[in-house]
PDB file with one MODEL, atoms N, CA, C and O in Angstrom:
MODEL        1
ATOM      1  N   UNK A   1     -17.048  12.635  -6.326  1.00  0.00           N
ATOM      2  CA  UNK A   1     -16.560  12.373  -7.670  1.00  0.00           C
ATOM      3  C   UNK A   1     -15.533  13.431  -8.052  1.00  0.00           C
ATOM      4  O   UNK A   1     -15.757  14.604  -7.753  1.00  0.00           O
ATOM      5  N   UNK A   2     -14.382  13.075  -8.718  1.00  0.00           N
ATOM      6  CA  UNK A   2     -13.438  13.730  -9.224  1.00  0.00           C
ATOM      7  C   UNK A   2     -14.025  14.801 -10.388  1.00  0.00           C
ATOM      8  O   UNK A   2     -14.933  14.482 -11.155  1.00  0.00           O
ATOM      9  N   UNK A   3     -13.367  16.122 -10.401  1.00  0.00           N
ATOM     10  CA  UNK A   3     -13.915  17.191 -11.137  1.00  0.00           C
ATOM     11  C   UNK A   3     -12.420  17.464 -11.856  1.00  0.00           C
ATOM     12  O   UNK A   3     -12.506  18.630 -12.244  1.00  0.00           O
ATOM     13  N   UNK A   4     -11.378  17.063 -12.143  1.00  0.00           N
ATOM     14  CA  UNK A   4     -10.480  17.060 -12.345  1.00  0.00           C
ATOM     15  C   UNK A   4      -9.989  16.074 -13.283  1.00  0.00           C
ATOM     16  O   UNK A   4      -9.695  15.008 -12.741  1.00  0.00           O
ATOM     17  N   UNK A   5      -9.751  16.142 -15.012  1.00  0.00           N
ATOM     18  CA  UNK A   5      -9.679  15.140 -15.768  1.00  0.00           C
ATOM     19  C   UNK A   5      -8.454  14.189 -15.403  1.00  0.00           C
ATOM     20  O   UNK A   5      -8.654  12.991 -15.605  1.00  0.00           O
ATOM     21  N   UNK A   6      -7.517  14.469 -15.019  1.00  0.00           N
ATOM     22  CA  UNK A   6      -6.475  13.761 -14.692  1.00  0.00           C
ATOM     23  C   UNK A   6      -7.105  12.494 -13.716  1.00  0.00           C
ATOM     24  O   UNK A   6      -6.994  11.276 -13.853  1.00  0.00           O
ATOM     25  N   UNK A   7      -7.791  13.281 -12.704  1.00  0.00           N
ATOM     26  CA  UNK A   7      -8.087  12.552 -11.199  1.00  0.00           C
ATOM     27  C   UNK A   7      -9.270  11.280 -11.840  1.00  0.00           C
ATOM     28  O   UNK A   7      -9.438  10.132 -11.428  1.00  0.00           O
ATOM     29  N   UNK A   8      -9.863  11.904 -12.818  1.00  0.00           N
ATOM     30  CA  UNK A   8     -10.600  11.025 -13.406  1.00  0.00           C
ATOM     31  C   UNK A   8     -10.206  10.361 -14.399  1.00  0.00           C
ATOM     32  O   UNK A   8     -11.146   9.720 -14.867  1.00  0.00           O
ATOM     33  N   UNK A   9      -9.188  10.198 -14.986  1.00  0.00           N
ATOM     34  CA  UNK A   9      -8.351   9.241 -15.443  1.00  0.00           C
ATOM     35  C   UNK A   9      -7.303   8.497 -14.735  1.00  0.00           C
ATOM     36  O   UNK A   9      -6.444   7.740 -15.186  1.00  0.00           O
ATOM     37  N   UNK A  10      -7.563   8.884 -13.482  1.00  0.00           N
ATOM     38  CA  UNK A  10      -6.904   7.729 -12.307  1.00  0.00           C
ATOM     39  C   UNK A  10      -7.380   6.625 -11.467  1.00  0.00           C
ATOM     40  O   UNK A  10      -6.828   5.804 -10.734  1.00  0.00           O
ATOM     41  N   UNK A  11      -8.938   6.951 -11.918  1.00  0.00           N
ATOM     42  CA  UNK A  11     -10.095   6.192 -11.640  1.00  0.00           C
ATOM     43  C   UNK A  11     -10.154   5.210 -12.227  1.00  0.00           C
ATOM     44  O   UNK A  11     -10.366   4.075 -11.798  1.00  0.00           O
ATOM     45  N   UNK A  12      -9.881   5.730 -13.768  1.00  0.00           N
ATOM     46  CA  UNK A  12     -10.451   4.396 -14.709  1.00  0.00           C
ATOM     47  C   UNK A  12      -9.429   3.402 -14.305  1.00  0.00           C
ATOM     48  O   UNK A  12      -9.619   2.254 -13.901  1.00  0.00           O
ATOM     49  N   UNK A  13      -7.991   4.217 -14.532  1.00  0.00           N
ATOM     50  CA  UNK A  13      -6.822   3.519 -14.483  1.00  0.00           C
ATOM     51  C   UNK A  13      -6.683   1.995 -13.404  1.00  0.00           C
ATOM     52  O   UNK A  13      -6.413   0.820 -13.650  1.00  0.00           O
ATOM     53  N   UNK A  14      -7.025   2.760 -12.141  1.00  0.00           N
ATOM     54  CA  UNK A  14      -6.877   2.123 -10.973  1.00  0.00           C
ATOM     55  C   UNK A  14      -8.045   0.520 -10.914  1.00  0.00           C
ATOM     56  O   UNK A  14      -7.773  -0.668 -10.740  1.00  0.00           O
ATOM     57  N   UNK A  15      -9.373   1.255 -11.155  1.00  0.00           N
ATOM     58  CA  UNK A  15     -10.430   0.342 -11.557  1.00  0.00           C
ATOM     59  C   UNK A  15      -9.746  -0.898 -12.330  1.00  0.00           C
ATOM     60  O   UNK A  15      -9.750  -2.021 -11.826  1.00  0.00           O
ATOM     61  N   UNK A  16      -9.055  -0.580 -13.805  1.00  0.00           N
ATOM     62  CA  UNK A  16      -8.366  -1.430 -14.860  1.00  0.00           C
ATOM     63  C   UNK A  16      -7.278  -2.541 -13.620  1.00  0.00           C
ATOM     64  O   UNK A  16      -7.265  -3.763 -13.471  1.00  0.00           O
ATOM     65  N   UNK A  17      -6.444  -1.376 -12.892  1.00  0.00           N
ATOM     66  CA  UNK A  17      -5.741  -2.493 -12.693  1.00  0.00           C
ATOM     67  C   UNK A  17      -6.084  -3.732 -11.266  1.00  0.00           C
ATOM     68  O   UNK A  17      -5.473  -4.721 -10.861  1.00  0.00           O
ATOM     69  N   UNK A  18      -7.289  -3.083 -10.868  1.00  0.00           N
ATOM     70  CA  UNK A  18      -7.533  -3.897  -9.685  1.00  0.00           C
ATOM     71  C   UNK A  18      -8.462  -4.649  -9.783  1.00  0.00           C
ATOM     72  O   UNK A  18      -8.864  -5.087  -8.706  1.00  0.00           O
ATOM     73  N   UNK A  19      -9.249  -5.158 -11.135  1.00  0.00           N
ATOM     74  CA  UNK A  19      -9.187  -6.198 -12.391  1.00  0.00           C
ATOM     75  C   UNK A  19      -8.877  -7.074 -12.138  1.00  0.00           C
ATOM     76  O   UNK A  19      -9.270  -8.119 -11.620  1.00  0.00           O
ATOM     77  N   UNK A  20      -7.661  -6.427 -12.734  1.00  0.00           N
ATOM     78  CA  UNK A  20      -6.221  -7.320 -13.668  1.00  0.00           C
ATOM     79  C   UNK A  20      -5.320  -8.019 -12.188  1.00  0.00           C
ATOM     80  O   UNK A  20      -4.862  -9.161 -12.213  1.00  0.00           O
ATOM     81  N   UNK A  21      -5.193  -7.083 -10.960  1.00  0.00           N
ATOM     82  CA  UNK A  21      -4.755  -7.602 -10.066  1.00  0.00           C
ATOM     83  C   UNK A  21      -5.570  -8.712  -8.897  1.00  0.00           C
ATOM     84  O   UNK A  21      -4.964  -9.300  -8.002  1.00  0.00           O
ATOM     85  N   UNK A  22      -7.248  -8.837  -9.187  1.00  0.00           N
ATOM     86  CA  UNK A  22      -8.263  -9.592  -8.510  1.00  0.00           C
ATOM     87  C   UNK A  22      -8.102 -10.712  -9.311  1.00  0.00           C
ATOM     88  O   UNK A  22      -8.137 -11.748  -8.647  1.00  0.00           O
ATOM     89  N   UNK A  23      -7.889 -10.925 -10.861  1.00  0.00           N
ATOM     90  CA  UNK A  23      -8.195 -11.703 -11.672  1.00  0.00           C
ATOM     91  C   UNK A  23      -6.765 -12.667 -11.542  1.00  0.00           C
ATOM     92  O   UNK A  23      -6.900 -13.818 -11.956  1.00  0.00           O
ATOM     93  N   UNK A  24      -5.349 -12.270 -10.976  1.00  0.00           N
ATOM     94  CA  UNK A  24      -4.648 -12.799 -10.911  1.00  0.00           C
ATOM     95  C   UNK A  24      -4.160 -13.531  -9.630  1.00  0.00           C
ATOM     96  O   UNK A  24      -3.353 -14.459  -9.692  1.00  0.00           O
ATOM     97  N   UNK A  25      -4.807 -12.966  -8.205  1.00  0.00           N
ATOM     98  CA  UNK A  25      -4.992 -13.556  -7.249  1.00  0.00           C
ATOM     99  C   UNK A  25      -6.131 -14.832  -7.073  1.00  0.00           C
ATOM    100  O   UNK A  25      -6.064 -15.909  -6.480  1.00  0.00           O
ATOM    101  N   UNK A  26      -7.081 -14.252  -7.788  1.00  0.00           N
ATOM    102  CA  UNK A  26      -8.312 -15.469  -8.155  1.00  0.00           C
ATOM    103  C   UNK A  26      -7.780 -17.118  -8.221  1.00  0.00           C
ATOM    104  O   UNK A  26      -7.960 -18.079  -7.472  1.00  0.00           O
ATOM    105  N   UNK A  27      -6.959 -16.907  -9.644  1.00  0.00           N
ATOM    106  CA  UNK A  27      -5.879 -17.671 -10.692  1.00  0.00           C
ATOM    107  C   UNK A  27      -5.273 -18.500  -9.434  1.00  0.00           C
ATOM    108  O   UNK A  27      -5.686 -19.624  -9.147  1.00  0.00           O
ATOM    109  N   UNK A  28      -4.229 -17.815  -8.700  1.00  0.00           N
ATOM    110  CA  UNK A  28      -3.176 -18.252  -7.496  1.00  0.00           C
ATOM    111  C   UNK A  28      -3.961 -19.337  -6.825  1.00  0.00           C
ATOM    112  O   UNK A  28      -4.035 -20.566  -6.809  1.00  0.00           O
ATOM    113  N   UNK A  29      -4.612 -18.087  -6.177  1.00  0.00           N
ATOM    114  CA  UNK A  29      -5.336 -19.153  -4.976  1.00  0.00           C
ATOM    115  C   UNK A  29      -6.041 -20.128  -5.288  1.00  0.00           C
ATOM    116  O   UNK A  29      -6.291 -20.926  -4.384  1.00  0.00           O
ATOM    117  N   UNK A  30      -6.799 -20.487  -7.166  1.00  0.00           N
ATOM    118  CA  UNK A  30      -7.524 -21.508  -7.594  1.00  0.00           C
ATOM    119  C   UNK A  30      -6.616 -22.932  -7.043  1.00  0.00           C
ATOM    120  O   UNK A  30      -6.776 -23.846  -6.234  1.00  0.00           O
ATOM    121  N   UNK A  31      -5.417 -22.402  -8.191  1.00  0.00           N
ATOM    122  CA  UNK A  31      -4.066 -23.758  -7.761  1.00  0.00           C
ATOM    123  C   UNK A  31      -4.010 -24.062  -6.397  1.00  0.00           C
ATOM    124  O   UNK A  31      -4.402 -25.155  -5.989  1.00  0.00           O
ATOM    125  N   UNK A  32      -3.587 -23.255  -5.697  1.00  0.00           N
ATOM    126  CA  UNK A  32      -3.006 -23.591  -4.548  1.00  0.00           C
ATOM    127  C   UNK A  32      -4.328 -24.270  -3.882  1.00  0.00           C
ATOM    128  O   UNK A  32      -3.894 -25.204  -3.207  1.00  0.00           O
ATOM    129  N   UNK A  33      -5.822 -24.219  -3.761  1.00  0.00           N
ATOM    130  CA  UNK A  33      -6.392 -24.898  -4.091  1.00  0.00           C
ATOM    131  C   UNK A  33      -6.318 -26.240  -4.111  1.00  0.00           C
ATOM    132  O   UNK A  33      -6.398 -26.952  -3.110  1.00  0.00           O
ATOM    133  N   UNK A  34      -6.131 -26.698  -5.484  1.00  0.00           N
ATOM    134  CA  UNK A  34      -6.154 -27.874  -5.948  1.00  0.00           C
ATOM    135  C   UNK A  34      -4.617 -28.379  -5.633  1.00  0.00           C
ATOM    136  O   UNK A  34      -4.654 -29.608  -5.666  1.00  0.00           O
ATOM    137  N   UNK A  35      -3.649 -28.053  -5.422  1.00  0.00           N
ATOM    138  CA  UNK A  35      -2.456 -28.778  -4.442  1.00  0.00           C
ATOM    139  C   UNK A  35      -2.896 -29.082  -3.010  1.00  0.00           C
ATOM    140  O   UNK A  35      -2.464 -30.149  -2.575  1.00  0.00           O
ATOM    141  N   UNK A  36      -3.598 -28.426  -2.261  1.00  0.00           N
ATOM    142  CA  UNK A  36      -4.062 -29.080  -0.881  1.00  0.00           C
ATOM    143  C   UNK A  36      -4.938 -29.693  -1.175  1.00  0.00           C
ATOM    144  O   UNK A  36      -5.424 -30.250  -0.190  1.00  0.00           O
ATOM    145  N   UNK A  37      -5.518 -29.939  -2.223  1.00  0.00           N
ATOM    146  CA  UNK A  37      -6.622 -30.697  -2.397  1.00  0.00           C
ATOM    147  C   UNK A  37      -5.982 -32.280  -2.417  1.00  0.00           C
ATOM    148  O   UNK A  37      -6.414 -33.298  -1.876  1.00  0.00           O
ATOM    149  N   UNK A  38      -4.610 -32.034  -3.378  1.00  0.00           N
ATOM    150  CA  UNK A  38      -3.886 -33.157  -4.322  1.00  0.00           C
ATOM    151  C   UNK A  38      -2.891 -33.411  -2.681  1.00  0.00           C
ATOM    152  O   UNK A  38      -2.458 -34.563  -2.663  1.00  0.00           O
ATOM    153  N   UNK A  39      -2.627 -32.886  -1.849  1.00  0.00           N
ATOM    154  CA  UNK A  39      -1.752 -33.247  -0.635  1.00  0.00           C
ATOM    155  C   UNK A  39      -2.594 -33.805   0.382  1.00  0.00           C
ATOM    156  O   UNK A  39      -2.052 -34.445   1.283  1.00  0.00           O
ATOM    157  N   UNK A  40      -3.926 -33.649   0.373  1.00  0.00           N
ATOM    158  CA  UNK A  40      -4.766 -34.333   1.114  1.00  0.00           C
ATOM    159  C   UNK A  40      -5.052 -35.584   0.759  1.00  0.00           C
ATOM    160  O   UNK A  40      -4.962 -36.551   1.516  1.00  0.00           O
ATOM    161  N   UNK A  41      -5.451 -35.620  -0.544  1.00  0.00           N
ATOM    162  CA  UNK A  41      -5.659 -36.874  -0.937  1.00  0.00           C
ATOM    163  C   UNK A  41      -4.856 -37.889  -1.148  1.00  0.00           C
ATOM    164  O   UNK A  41      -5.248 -39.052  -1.246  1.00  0.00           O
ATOM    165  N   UNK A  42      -3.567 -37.486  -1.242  1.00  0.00           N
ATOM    166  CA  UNK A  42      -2.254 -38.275  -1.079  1.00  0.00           C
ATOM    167  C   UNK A  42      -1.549 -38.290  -2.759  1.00  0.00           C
ATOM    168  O   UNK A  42      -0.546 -38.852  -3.200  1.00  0.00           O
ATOM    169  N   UNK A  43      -2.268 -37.674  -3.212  1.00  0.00           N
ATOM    170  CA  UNK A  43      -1.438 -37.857  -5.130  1.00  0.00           C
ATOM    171  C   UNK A  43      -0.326 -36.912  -5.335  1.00  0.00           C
ATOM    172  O   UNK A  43      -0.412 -35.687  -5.421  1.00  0.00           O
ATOM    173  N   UNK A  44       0.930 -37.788  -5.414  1.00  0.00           N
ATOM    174  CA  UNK A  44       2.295 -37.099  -5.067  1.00  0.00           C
ATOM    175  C   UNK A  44       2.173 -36.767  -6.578  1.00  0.00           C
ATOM    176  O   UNK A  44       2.445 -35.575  -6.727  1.00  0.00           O
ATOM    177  N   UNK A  45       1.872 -37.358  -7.737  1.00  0.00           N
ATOM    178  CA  UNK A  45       2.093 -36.587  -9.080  1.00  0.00           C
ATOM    179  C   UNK A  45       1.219 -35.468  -9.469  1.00  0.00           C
ATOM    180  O   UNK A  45       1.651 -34.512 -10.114  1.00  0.00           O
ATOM    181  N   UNK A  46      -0.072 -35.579  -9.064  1.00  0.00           N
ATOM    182  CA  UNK A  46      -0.731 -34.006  -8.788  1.00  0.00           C
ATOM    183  C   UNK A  46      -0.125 -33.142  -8.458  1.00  0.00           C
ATOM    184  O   UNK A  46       0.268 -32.210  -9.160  1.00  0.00           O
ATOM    185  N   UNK A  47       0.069 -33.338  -7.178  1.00  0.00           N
ATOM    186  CA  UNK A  47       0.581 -32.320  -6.189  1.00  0.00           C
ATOM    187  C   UNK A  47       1.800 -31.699  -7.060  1.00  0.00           C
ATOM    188  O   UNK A  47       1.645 -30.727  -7.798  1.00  0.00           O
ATOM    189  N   UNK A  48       2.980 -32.350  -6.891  1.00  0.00           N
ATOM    190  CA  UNK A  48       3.874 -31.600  -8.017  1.00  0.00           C
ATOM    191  C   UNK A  48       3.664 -30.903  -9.168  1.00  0.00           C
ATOM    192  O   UNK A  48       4.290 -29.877  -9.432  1.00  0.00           O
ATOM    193  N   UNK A  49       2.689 -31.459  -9.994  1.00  0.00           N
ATOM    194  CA  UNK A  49       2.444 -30.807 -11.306  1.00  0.00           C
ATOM    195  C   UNK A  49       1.402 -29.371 -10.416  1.00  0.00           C
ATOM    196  O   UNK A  49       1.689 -28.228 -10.771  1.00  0.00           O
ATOM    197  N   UNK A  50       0.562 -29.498  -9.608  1.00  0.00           N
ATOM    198  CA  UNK A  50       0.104 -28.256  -9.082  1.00  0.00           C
ATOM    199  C   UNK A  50       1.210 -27.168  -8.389  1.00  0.00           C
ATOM    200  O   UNK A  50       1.144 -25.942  -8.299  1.00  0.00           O
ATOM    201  N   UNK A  51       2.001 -27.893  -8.046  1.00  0.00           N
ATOM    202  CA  UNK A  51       3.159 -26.876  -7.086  1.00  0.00           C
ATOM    203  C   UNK A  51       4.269 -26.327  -8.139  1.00  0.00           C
ATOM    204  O   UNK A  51       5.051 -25.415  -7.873  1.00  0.00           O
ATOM    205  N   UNK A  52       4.221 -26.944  -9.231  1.00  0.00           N
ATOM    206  CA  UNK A  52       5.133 -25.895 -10.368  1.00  0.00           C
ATOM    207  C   UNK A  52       4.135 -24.950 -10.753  1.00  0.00           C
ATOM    208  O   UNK A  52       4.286 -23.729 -10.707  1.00  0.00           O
ATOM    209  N   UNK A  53       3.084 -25.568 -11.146  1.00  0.00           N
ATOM    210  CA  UNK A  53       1.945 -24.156 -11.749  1.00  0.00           C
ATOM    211  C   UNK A  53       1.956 -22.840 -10.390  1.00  0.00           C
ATOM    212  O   UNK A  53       2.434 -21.709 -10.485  1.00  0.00           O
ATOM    213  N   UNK A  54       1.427 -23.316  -9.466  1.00  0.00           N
ATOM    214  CA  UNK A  54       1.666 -22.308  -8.391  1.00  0.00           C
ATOM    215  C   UNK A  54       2.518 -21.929  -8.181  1.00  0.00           C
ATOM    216  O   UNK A  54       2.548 -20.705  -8.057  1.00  0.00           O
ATOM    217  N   UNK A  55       3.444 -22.494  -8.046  1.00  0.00           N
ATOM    218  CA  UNK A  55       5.003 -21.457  -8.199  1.00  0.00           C
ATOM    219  C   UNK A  55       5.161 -20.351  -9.454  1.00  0.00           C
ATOM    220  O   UNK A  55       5.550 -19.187  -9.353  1.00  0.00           O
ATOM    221  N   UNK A  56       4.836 -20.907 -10.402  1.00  0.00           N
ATOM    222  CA  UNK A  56       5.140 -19.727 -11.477  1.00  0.00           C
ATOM    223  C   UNK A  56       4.179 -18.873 -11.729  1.00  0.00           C
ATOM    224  O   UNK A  56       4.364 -17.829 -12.355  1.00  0.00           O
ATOM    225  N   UNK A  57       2.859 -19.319 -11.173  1.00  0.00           N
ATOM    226  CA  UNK A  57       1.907 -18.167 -11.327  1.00  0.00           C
ATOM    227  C   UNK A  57       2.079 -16.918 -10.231  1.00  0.00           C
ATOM    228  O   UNK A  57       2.130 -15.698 -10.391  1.00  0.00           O
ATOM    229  N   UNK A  58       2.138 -17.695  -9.148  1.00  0.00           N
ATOM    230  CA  UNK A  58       3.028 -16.662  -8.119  1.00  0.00           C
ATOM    231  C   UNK A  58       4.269 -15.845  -8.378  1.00  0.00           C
ATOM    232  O   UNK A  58       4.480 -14.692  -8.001  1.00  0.00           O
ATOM    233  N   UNK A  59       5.087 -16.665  -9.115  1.00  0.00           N
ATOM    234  CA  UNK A  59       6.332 -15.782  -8.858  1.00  0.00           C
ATOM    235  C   UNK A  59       6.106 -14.858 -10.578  1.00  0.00           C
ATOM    236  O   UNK A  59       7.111 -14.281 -10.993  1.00  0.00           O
ATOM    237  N   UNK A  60       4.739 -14.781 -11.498  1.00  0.00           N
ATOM    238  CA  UNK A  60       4.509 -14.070 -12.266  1.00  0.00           C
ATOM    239  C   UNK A  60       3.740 -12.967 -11.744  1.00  0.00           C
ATOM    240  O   UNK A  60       3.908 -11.824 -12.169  1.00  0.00           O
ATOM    241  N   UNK A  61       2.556 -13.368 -10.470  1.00  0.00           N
ATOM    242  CA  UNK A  61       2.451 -12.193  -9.721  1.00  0.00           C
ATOM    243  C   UNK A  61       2.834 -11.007  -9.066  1.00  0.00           C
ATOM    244  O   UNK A  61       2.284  -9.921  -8.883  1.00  0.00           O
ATOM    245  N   UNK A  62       4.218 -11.631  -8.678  1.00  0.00           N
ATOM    246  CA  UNK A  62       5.381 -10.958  -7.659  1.00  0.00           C
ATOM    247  C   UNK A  62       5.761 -10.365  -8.770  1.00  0.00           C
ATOM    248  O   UNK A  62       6.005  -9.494  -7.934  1.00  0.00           O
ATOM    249  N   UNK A  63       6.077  -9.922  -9.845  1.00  0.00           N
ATOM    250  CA  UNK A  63       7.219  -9.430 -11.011  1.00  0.00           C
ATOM    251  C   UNK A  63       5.794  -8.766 -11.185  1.00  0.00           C
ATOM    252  O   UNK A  63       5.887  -7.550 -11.018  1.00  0.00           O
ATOM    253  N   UNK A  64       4.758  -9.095 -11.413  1.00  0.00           N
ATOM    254  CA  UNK A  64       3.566  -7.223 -11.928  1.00  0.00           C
ATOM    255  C   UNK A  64       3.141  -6.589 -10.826  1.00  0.00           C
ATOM    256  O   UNK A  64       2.221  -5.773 -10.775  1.00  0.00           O
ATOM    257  N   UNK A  65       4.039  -7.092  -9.652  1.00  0.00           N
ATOM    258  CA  UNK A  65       3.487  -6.608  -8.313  1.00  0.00           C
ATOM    259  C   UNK A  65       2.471  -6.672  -7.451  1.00  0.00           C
ATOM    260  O   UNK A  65       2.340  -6.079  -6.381  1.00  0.00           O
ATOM    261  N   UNK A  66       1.557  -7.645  -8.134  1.00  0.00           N
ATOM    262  CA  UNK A  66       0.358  -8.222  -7.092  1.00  0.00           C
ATOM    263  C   UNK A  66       0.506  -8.430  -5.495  1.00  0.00           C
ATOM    264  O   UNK A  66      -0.273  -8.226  -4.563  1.00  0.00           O
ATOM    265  N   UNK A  67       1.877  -8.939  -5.569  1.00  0.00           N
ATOM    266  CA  UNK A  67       2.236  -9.509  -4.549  1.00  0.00           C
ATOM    267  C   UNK A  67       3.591  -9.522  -3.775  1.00  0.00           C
ATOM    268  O   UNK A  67       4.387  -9.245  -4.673  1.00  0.00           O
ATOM    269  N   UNK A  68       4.213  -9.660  -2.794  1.00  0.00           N
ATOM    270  CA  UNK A  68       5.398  -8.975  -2.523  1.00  0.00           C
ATOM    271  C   UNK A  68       6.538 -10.109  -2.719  1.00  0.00           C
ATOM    272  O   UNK A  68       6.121 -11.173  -2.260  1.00  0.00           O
ATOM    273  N   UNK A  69       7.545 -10.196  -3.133  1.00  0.00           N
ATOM    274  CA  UNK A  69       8.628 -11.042  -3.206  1.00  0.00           C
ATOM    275  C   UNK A  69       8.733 -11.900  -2.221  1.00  0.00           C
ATOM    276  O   UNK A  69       8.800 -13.109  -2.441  1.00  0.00           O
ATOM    277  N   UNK A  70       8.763 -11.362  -0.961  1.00  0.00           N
ATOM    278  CA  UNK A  70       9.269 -12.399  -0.111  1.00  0.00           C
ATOM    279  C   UNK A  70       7.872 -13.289   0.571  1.00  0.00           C
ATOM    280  O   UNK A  70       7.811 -14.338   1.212  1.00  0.00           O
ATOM    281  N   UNK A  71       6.870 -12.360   0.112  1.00  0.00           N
ATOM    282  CA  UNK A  71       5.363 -13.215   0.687  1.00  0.00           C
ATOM    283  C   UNK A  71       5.474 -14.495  -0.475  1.00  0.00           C
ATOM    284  O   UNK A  71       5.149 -15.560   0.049  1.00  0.00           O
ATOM    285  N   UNK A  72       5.729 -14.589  -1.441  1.00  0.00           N
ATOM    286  CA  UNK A  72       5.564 -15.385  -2.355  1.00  0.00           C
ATOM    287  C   UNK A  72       6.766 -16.290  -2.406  1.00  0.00           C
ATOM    288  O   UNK A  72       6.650 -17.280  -3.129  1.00  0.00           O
ATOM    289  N   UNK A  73       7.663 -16.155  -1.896  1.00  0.00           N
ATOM    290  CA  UNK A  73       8.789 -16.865  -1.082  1.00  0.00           C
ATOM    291  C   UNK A  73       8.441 -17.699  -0.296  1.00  0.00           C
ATOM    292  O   UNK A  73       8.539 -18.897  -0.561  1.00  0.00           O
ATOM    293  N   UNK A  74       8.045 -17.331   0.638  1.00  0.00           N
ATOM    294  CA  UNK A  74       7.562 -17.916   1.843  1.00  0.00           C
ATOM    295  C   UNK A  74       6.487 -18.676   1.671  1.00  0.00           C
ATOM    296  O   UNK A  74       6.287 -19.728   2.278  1.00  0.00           O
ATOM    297  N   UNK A  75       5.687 -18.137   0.769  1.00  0.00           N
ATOM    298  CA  UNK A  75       4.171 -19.473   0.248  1.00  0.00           C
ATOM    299  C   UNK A  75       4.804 -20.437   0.489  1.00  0.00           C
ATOM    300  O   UNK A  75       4.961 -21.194   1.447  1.00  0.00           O
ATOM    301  N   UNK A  76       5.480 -20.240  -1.381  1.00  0.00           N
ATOM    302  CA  UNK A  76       6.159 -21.356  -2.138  1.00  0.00           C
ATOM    303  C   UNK A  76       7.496 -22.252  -1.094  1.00  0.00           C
ATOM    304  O   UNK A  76       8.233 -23.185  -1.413  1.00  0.00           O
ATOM    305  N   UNK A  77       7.454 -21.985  -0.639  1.00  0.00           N
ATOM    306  CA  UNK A  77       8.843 -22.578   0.439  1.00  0.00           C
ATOM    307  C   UNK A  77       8.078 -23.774   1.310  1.00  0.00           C
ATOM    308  O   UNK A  77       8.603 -24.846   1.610  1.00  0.00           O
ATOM    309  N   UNK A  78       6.784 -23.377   1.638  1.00  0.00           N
ATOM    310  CA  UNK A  78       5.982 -23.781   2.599  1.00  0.00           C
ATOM    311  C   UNK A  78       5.285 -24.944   2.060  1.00  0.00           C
ATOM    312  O   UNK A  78       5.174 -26.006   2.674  1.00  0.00           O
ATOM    313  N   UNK A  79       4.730 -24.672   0.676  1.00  0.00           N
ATOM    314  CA  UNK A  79       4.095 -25.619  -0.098  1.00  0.00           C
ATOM    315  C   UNK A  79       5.096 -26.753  -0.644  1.00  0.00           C
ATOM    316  O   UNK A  79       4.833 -27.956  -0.632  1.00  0.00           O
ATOM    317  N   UNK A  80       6.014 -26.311  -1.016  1.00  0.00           N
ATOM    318  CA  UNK A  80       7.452 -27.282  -1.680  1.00  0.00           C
ATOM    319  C   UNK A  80       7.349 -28.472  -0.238  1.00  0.00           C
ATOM    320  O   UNK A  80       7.262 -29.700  -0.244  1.00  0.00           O
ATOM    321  N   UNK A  81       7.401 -27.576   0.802  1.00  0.00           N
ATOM    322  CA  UNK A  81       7.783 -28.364   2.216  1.00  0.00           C
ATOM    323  C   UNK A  81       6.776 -29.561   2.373  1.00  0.00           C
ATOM    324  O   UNK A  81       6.993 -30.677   2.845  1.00  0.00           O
ATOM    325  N   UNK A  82       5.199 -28.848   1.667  1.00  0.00           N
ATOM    326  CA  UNK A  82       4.656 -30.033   2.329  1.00  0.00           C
ATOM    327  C   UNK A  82       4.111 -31.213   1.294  1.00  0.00           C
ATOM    328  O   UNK A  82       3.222 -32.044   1.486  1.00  0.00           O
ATOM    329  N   UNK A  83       5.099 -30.961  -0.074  1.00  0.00           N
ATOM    330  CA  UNK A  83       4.938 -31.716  -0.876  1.00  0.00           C
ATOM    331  C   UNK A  83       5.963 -32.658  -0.424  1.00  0.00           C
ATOM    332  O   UNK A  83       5.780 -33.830  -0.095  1.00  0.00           O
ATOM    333  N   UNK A  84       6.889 -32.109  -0.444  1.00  0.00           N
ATOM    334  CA  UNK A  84       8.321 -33.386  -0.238  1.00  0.00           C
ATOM    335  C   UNK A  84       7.726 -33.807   1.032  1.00  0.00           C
ATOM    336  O   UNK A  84       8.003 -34.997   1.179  1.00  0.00           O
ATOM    337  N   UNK A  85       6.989 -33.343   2.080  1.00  0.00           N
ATOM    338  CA  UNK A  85       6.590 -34.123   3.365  1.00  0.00           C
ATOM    339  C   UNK A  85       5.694 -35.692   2.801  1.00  0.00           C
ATOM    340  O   UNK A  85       5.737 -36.747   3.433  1.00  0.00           O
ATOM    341  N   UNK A  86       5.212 -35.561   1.975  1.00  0.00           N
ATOM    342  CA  UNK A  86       4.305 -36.640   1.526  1.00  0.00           C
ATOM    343  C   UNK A  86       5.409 -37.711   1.401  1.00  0.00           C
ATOM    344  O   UNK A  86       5.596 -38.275   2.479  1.00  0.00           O
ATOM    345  N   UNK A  87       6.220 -38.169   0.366  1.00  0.00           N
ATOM    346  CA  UNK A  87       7.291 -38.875   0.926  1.00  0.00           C
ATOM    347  C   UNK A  87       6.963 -39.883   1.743  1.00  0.00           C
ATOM    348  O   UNK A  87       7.843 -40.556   2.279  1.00  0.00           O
TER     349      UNK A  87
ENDMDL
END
């Protein structure tokens, strides 16, 4: 245990944000989720309305840093792909 008030206000800190950063990966992966759910089952208007939510929850992740720019690129690139694959 930290004996050092700073070090122990880096604790709380860190604790707070890995929260806030579990609680927002949770969120992601729920959607993305329910789009393979909606691409399996064949519902092209699901699926879209799930692949905008996942896109912007992702690319709101990437901007507080949950997640890295180009990983969230590459999801979303992948998922777009296998929506228009339904078609």
């Amino acid at each position: 245990m930290a004996n050092i008030k700073s070090a122990k206000k880096r604790i709380k800190v860190i604790e707070t944000k890995t929260l806030r950063n579990k609680m927002i990966k949770s969120e992601v992966k729920t959607t993305i989720k329910k789009l393979e759910a909606a691409i399996a089952s064949g519902d092209k208007d699901a699926a879209k309305k799930y692949l905008l939510q996942a896109t912007s929850k992702m690319d709101k992740a990437a901007a507080k840093g949950v997640y890295h720019k180009n990983t969230v690129s590459r999801k979303v690139s992948r998922m777009a792909a296998a929506v228009n694959k339904m078609a």
